[in-house]
N, C-alpha and C positions, 0 to 999 in steps of 0.2 A: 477421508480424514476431515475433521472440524478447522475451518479457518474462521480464528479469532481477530477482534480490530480494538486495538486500544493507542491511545495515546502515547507519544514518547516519553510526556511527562509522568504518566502514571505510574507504580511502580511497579517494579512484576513481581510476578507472582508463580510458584510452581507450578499453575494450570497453563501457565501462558506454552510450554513447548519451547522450539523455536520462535525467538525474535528477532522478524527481521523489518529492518527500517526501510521503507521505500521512497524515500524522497534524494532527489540529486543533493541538496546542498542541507549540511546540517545547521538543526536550527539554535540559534539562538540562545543562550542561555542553560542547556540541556548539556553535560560534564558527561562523557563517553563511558566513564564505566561506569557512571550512576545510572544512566540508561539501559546498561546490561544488553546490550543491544549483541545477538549472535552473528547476524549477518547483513551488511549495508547493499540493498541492490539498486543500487543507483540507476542501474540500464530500463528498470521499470519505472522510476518516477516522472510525474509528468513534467514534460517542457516547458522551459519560464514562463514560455507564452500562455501556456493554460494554468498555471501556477497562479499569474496576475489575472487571470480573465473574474469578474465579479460573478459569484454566484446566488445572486441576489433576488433573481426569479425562476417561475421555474423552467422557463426558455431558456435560461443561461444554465442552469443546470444540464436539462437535456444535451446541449450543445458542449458542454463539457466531457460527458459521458459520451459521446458520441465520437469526441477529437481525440480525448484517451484512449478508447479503446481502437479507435484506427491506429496508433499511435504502441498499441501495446502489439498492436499485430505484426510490425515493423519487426518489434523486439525478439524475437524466435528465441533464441539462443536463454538470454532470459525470464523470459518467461517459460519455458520447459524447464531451464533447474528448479525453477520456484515449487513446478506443477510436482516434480521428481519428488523433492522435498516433504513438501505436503501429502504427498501418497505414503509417505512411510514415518510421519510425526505428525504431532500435531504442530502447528503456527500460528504466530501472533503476529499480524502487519501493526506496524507503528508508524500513525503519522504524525506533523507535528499541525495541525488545523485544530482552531477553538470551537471549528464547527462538527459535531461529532452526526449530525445527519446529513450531510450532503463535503466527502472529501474524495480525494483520490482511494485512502482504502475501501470504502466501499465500494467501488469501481473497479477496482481492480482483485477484491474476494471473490464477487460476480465473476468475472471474467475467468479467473481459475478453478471457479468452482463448477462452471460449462466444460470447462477442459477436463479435469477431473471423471465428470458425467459419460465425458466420451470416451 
């Protein structure tokens, strides 16, 4: 199955599937049903510590990608329902980052989409 990445602010859309939001703390500004948001999995988003980490280069990238996903391996439990999910709908991870090339969803589509593979 296709994993989609859009924003929380964006709006959805019938192709989005499941929406589900993966960041721990909700953002700012963003009204819960206007986000239409299916399923919040908190267990996945990354830890404040890598939340605040600058991803400013592309060493700090790396090393984010690198702490997430040690970090999503921790996570079993959720990350298997996500995998569950995704094998039988399609999904749309929503994050709330203004940077839409280098966030947690991309990091963590990757990551499900090797589990997937296997």
């Amino acid at each position: 199955m296709a994993i989609a990445i859009k924003r929380i602010q964006d709006p959805a859309s019938p192709d989005d599937g499941l929406r589900v939001f993966i960041e721990r703390t909700w953002p700012r500004g963003v009204k819960k049903e206007q986000a239409e948001v299916t399923v919040w999995a908190k267990n996945v988003g990354p830890a404040e510590a890598l939340v605040k980490a600058p991803l400013s280069t592309g060493d700090d990238w790396k090393q984010f990608r690198k702490q997430y996903q040690t970090q999503l391996d921790s996570a079993i439990q959720a990350v298997e329902d996500l995998t569950t999910l995704a094998r039988s709908q399609p999904i749309t991870l929503l994050h709330s980052s203004k940077d839409t090339k280098k966030n947690c969803a991309i990091v963590l589509r990757d990551y499900l989409t090797k589990k997937l593979d296997n």
